[in-house]
C-alpha positions in Angstrom: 0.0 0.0 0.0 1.0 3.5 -0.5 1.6 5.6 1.8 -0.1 9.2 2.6 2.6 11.1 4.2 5.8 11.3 5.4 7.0 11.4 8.8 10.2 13.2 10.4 10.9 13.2 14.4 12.5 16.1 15.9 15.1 15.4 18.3 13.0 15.7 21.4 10.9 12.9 19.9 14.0 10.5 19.4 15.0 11.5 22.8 11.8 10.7 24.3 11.4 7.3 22.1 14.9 6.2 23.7 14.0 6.8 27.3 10.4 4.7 27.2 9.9 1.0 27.4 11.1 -0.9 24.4 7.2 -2.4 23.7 5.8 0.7 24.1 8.2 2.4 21.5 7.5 -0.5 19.2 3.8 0.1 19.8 4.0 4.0 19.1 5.9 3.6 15.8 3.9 0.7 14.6 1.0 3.2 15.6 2.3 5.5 13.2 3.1 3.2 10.2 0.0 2.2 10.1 -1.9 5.7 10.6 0.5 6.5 7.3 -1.7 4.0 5.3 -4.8 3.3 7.0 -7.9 6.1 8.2 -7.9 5.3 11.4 -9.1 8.6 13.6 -8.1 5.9 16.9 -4.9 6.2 15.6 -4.4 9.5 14.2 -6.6 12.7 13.9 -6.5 16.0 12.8 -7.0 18.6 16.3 -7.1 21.9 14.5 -5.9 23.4 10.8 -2.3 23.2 12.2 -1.6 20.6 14.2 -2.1 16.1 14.5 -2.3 13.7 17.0 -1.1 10.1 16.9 -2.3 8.6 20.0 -1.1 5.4 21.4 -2.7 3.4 24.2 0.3 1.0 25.8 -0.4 -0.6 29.2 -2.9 1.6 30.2 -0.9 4.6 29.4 -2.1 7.0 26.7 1.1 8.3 24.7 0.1 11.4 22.3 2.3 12.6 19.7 1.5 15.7 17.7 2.6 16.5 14.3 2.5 20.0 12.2 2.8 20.5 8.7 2.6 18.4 5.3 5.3 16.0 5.8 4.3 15.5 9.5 6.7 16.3 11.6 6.6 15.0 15.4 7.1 16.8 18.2 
């Protein structure tokens, strides 16, 4: 399938993605492959004209990324 956008983390994001569980960073980032080829507003929704949440529920823990701009960049 193709995909519908691009994604580039900012540094913060890396940093954080290091710091959290191993399964939980594996959850978020399959989160966000799939979200790149599926319409899932679960997964991914837009909040405003400007900004996108990717939202991730690991372990009872709600993990929210937000991305700006066309080639949706986290941060």
């Amino acid at each position: 399938m193709k995909e519908k956008f691009k994604v580039e983390f900012l540094e913060e994001v890396l940093d954080f993605l290091d710091v959290i569980e191993k399964k939980a960073r594996d959850k978020i980032l399959f989160t966000i492959d799939r979200a790149k080829i599926k319409n899932d507003t679960a997964l991914f929704k837009k909040l405003n004209s400007d900004i996108w949440e990717f939202r991730t529920l690991f372990n009872k823990k709600q993990y929210r990324l937000f991305a700006f701009g066309t080639k949706v960049i986290i941060g």
